[in-house]
C-alpha positions, 0 to 999 in steps of 0.5 A: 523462861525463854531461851531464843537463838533467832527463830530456834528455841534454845531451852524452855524452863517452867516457872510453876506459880504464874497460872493459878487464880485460886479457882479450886479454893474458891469453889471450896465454899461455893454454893453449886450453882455459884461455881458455874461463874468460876469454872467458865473463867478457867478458859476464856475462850473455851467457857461452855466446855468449862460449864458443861464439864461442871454442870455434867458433874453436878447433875451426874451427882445428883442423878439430875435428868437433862430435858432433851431440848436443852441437850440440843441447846448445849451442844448448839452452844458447845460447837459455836464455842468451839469455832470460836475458840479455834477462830481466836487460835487461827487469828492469833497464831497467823498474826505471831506468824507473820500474817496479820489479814488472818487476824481480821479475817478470824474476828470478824467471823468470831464476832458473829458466834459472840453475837449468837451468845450475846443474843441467847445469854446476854452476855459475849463471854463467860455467858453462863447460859448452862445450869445445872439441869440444862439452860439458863432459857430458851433461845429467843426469836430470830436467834436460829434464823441468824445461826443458820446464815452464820452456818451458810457462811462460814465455809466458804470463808473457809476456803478463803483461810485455806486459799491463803494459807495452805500453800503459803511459803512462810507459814509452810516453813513455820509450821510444818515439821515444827513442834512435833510431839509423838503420839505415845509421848502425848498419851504419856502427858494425858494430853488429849483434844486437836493435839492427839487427834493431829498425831494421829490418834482419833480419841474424842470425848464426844465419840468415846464417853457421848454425853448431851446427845452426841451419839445422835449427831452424825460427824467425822473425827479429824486427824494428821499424821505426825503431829507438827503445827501444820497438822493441829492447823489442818485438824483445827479447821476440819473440826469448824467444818464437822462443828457446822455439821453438828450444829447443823443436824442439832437445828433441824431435830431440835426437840 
């Protein structure tokens, strides 16, 4: 519950009992393989991350070795979701800025990884593409072709966000010094991902625990200074660039 006085949030007060969708008693019955549908849902924009972080579990469990190839899959799959989702954030954010090009702008190149994941699962969304013990299959023919062009172009449009938005007077005053959350604060939250790194603090997953082959990709771990809007924004956009890096090298050595 919202408090306004004009563009100033006055109080916010949480109302426990909305987010929850039963997904945790669900799961209680569930054959393992059968829980990878429920747990890509928890995050629609993020579902590979889910299914990697449960398939990750079920597998250290069960002491299930990945093949290498599939690893490499996984993280293809994992860093074109994670320029997806931050894609949907960019879009989505400019437009309750005020910017409603940068929607267009961000689906459009978003739709291009949903017809990656179209091509390699099926499906757009909640693909299901990871099982337990590595991918559902391989990716067909032409798929690393037509994710090399996406990786071709998604710098440069890139530049074009940045051209528009790095200097623009409005988002500047909407974002910078705005939400400032302090490092030590976030720790205490076990608040972690681009809101850490964007308060400075360079923990990331990949880099501090690898799994799936991370520790054989070579990436830089954006960070900001003092953790408002405009340093998420800026981490976010650095990490689309890393990501290409990654599923670059992840192409090329592909087992």
């Amino acid at each position: 519950l919202c408090t306004l006085e004009g563009e100033l949030v006055r109080e916010v007060k949480p109302i426990i009992g909305y987010l929850h969708t039963g997904i945790e008693k669900s799961m209680e019955t569930q054959q393992y393989w059968k829980g990878i549908t429920f747990v890509e849902r928890m995050d629609y924009l993020a579902y590979f991350a889910n299914a990697m972080t449960y398939c990750n579990a079920v597998e250290t469990l069960l002491e299930e070795e990945v093949p290498k190839r599939a690893q490499y899959l996984r993280v293809i799959h994992l860093e074109l979701n994670r320029i997806a989702s931050h894609l949907f954030w960019l879009g989505t954010s400019a437009l309750d800025i005020g910017a409603i090009t940068m929607l267009w702008w961000a689906l459009r190149e978003r739709d291009h990884v949903l017809d990656l994941f179209e091509m390699s699962s099926g499906q757009r969304m909640h693909t299901r593409y990871f099982q337990v013990g590595g991918v559902m299959d391989d990716i067909p023919p032409g798929w690393e072709a037509k994710c090399r062009e996406f990786l071709d172009l998604l710098p440069g449009r890139l530049d074009q966000y940045e051209a528009l938005l790095d200097r623009n007077e409005i988002w500047l005053q909407r974002m910078k010094n705005v939400g400032v959350v302090s490092r030590e604060r976030l720790l205490a939250y076990g608040v972690t991902g681009p809101l850490l790194r964007a308060a400075g603090d360079p923990w990331d997953l990949r880099k501090a625990a690898p799994y799936s082959s991370y520790d054989e990709f070579d990436f830089k771990i954006p960070v900001g200074t003092i953790g408002d809007c405009y340093d998420r924004y800026r981490v976010r956009m650095a990490e689309m660039r890393e990501s290409c890096k990654i599923i670059e090298q992840a192409l090329d050595g592909l087992p």
